[in-house]
MDAnalysis code that builds the backbone (N, CA, C; Angstrom):
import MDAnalysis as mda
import numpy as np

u = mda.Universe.empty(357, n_residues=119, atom_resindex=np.repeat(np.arange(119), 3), trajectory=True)
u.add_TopologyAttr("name", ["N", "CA", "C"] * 119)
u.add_TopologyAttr("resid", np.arange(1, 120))
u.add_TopologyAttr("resname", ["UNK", "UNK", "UNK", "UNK", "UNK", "UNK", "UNK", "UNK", "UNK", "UNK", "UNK", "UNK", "UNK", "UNK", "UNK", "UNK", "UNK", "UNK", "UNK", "UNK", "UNK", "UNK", "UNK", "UNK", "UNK", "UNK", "UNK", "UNK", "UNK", "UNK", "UNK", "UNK", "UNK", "UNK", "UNK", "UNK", "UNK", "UNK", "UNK", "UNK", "UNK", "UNK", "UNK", "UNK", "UNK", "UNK", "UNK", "UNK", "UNK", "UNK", "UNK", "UNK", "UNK", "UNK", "UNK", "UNK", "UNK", "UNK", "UNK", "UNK", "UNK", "UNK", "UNK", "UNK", "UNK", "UNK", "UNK", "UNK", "UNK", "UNK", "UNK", "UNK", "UNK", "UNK", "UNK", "UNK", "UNK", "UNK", "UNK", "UNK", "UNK", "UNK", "UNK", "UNK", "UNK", "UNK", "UNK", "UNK", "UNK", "UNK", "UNK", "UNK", "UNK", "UNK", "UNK", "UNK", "UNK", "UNK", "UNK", "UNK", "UNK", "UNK", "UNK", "UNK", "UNK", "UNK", "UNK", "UNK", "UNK", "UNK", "UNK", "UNK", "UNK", "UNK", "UNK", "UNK", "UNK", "UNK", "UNK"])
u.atoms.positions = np.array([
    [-136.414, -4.258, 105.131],
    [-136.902, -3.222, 104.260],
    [-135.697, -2.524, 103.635],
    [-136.155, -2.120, 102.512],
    [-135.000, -1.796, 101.693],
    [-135.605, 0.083, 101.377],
    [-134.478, 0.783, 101.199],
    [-135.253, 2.104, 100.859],
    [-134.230, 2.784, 100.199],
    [-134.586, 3.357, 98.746],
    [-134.079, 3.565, 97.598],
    [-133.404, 5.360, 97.605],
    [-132.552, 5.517, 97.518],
    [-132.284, 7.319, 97.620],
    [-131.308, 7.621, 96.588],
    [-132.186, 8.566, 95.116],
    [-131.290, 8.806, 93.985],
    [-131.412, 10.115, 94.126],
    [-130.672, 10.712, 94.077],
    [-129.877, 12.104, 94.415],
    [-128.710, 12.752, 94.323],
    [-128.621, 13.252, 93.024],
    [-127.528, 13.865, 92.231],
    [-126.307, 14.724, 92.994],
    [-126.782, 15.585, 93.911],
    [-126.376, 16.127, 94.478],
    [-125.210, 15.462, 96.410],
    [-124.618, 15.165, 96.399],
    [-124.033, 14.564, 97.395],
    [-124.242, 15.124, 98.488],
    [-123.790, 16.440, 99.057],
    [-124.621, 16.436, 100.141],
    [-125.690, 16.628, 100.230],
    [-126.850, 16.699, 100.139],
    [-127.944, 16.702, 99.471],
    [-128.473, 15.150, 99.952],
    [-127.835, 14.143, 99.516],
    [-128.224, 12.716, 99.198],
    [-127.400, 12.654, 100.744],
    [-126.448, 12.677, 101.346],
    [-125.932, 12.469, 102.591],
    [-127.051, 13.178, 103.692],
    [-126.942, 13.921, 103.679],
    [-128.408, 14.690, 104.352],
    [-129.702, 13.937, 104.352],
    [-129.675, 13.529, 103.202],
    [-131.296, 12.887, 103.577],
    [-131.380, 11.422, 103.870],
    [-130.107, 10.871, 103.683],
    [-130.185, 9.357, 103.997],
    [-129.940, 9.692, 105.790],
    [-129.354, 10.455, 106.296],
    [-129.126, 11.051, 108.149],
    [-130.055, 11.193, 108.383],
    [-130.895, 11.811, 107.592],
    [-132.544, 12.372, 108.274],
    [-133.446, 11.088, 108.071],
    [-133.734, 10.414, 107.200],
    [-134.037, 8.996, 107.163],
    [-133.507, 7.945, 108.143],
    [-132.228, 7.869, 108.577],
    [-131.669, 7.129, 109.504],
    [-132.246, 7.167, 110.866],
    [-132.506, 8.486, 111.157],
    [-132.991, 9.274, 112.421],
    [-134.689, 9.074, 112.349],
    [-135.267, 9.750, 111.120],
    [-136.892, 9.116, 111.563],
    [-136.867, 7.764, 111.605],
    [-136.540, 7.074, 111.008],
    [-136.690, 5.200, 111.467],
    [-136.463, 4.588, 112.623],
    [-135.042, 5.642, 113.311],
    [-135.320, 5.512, 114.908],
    [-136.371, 5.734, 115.192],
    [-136.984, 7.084, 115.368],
    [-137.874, 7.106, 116.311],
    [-138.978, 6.680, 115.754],
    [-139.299, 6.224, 114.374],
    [-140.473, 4.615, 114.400],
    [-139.868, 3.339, 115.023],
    [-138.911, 3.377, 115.297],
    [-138.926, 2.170, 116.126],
    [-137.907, 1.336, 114.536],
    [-138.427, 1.279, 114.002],
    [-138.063, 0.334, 112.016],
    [-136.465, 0.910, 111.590],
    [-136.687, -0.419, 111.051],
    [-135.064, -0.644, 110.458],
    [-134.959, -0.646, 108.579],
    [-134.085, -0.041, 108.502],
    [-134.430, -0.185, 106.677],
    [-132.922, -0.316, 106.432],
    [-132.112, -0.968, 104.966],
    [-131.045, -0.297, 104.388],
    [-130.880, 0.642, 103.141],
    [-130.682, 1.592, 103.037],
    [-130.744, 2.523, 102.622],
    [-129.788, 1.858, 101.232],
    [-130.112, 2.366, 100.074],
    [-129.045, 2.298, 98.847],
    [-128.920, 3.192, 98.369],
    [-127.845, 4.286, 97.783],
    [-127.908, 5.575, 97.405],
    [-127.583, 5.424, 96.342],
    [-128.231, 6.154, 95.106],
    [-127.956, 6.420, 93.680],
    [-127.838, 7.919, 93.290],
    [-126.483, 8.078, 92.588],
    [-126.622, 9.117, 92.441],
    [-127.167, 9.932, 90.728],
    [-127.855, 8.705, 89.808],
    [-128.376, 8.977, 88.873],
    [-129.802, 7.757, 88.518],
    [-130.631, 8.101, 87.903],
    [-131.791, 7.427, 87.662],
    [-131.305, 5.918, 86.803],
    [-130.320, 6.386, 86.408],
    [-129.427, 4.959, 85.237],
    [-129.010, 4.403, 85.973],
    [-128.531, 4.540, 87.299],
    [-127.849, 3.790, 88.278],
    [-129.250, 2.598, 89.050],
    [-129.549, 3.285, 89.571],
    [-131.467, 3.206, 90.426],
    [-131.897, 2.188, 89.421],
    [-132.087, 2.475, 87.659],
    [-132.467, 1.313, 87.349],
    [-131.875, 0.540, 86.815],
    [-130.110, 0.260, 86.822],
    [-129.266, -0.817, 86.911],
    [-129.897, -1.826, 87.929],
    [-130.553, -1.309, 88.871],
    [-130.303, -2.141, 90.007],
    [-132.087, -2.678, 90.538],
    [-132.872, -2.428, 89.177],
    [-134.214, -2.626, 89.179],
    [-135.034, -4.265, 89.751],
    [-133.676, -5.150, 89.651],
    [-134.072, -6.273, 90.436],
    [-133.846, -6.494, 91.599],
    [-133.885, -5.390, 92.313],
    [-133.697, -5.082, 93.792],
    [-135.130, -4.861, 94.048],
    [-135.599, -5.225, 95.125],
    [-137.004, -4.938, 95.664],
    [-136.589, -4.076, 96.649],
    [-137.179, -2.484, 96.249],
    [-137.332, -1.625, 97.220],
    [-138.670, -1.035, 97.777],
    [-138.873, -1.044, 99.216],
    [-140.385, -0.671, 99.774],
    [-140.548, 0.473, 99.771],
    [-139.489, 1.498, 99.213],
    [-140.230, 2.994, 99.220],
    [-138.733, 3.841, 98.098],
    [-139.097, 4.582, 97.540],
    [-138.126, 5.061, 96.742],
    [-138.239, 6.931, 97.300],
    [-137.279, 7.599, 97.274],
    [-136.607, 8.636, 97.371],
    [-136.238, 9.676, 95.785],
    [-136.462, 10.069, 95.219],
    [-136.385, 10.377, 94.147],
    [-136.066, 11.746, 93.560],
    [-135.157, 12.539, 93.521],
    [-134.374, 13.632, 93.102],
    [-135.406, 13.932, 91.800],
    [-136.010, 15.045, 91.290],
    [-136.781, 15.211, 90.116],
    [-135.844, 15.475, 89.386],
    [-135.254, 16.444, 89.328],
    [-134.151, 17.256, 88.508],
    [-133.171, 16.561, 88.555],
    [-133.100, 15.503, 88.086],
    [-131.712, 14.710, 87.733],
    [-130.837, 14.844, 86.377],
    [-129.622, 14.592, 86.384],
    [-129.441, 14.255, 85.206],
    [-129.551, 13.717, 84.522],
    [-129.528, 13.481, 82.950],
    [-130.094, 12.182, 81.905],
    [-131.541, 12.141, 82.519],
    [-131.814, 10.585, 82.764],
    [-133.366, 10.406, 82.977],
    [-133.479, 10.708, 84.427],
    [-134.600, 11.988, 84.259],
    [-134.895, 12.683, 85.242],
    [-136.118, 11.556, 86.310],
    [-135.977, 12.019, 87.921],
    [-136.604, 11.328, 88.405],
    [-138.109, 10.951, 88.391],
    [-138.917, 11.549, 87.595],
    [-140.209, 11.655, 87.503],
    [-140.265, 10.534, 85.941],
    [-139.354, 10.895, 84.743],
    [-139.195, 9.470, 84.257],
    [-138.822, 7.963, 84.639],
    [-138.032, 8.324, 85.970],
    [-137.663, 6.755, 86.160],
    [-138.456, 6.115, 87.445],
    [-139.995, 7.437, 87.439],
    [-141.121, 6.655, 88.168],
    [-141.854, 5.963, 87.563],
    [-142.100, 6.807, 86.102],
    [-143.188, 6.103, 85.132],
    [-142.268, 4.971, 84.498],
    [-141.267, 4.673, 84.721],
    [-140.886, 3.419, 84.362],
    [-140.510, 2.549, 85.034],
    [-141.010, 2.981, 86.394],
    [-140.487, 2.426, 87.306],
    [-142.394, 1.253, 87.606],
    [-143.378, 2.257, 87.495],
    [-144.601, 2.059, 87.362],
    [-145.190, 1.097, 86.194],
    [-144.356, 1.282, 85.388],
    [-144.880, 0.403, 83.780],
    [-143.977, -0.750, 83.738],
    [-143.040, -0.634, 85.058],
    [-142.388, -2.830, 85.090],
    [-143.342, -2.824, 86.201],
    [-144.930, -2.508, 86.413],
    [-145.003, -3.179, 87.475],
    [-144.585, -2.963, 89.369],
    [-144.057, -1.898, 89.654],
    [-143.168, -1.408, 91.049],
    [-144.420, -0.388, 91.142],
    [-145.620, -0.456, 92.358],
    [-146.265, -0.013, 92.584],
    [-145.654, 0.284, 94.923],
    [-144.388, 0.358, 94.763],
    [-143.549, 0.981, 96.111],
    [-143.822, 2.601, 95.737],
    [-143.886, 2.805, 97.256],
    [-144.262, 4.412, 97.609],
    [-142.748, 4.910, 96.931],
    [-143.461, 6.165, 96.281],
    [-142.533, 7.144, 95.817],
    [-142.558, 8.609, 96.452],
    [-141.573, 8.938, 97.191],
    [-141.451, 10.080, 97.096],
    [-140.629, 11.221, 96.554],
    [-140.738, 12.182, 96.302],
    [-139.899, 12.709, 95.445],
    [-139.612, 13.906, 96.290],
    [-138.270, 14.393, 95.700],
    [-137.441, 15.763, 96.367],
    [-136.879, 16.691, 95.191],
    [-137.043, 17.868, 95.527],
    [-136.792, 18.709, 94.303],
    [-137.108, 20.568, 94.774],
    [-136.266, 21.274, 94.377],
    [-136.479, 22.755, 94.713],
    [-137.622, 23.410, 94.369],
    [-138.155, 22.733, 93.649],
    [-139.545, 23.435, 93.170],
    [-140.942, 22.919, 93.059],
    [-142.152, 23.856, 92.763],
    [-143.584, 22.728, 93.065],
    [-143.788, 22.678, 91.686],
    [-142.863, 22.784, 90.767],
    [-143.382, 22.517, 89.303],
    [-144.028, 21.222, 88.654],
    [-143.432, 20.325, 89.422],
    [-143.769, 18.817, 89.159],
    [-144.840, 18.327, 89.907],
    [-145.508, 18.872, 90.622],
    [-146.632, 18.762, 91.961],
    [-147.615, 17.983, 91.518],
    [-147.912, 18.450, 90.404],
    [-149.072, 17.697, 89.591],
    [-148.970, 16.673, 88.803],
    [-147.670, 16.900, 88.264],
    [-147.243, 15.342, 87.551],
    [-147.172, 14.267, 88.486],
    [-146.746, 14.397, 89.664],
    [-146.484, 13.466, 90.183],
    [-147.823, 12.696, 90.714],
    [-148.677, 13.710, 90.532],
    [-149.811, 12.700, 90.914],
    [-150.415, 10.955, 89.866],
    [-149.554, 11.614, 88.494],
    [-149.379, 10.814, 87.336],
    [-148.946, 9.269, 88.132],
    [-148.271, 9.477, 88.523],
    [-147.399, 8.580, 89.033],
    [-147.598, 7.955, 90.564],
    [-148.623, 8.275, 91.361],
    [-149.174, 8.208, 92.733],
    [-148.131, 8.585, 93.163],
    [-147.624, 9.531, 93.269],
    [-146.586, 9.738, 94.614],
    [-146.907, 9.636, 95.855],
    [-146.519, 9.240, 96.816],
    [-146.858, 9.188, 98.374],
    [-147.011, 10.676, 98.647],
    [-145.819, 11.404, 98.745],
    [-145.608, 12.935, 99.185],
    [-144.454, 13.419, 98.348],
    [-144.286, 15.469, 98.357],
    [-143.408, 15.631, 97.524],
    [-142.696, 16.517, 98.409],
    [-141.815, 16.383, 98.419],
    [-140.607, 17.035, 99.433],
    [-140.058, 18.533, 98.454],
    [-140.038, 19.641, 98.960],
    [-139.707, 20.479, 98.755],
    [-138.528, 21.462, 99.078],
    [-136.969, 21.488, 98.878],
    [-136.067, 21.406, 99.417],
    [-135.807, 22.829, 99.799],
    [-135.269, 23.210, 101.103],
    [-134.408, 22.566, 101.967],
    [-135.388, 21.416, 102.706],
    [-135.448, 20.364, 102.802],
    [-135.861, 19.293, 103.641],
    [-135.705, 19.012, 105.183],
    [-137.252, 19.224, 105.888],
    [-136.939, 19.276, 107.218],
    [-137.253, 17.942, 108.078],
    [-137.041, 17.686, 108.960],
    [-137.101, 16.472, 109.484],
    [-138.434, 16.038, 109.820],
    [-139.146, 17.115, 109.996],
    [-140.183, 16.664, 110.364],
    [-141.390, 16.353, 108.664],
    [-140.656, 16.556, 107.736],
    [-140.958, 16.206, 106.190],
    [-140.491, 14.584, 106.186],
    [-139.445, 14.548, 106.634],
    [-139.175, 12.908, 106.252],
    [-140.083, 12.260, 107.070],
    [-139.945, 12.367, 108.591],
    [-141.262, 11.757, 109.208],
    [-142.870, 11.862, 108.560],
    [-143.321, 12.423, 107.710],
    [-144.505, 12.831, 107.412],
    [-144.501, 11.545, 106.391],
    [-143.152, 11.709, 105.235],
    [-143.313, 10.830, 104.031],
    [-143.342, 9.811, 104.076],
    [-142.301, 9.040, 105.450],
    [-142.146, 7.843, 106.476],
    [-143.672, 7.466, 106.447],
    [-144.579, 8.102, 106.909],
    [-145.863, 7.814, 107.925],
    [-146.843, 7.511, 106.552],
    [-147.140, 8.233, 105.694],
    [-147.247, 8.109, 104.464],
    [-147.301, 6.727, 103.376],
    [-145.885, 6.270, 103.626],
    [-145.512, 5.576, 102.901],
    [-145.434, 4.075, 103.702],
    [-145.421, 3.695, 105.190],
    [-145.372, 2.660, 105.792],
    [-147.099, 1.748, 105.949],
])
């Protein structure tokens, strides 16, 4: 399993790939993590099959809620979840089926939820 994490912010994106590392322990599951730190990067790399995506809203350039719906219109129907300081996007994202929407600071027991969610 492959699992996708675009996140502008570095620690931010280090933080949540640790907290991801740690709930997959205690499911027992193994994933490799790929970190992007822009949506142009994430879809450089669109012929990668990933089983669940991680998704920063407030990105720079193409923001993460665009590079769902285009992520959705090649066809990539993988759980999305998204992370972002605010519930402004709450409803858009339903546009887009999001699995769950992470609301930052991000607690561990949030990644386990989106984990459970999305497996």
């Amino acid at each position: 399993m492959k699992i996708a994490v675009c996140e502008d912010n570095t620690k931010d994106r280090q933080k949540l790939c640790k907290q991801l590392k740690k709930a997959l322990e205690r499911r027992e599951a193994e994933a490799d993590l790929e970190e992007f730190a822009t949506a142009e990067e994430l879809d450089a790399a669109r012929k990668t099959y990933y089983s669940i995506f991680f998704l920063d809203i407030l990105l720079p350039g193409m923001t993460g809620m665009d590079a769902a719906l285009k992520l959705r219109r090649q066809g990539n129907y993988a759980p999305m979840v998204f992370t972002t300081v605010t519930n402004d996007f709450l409803a858009q994202s339903y546009s887009v089926w999001a699995a769950h929407y992470l609301v930052k600071p991000i607690e561990d027991k949030d990644v386990d939820e989106a984990l459970a969610r999305s497996f």
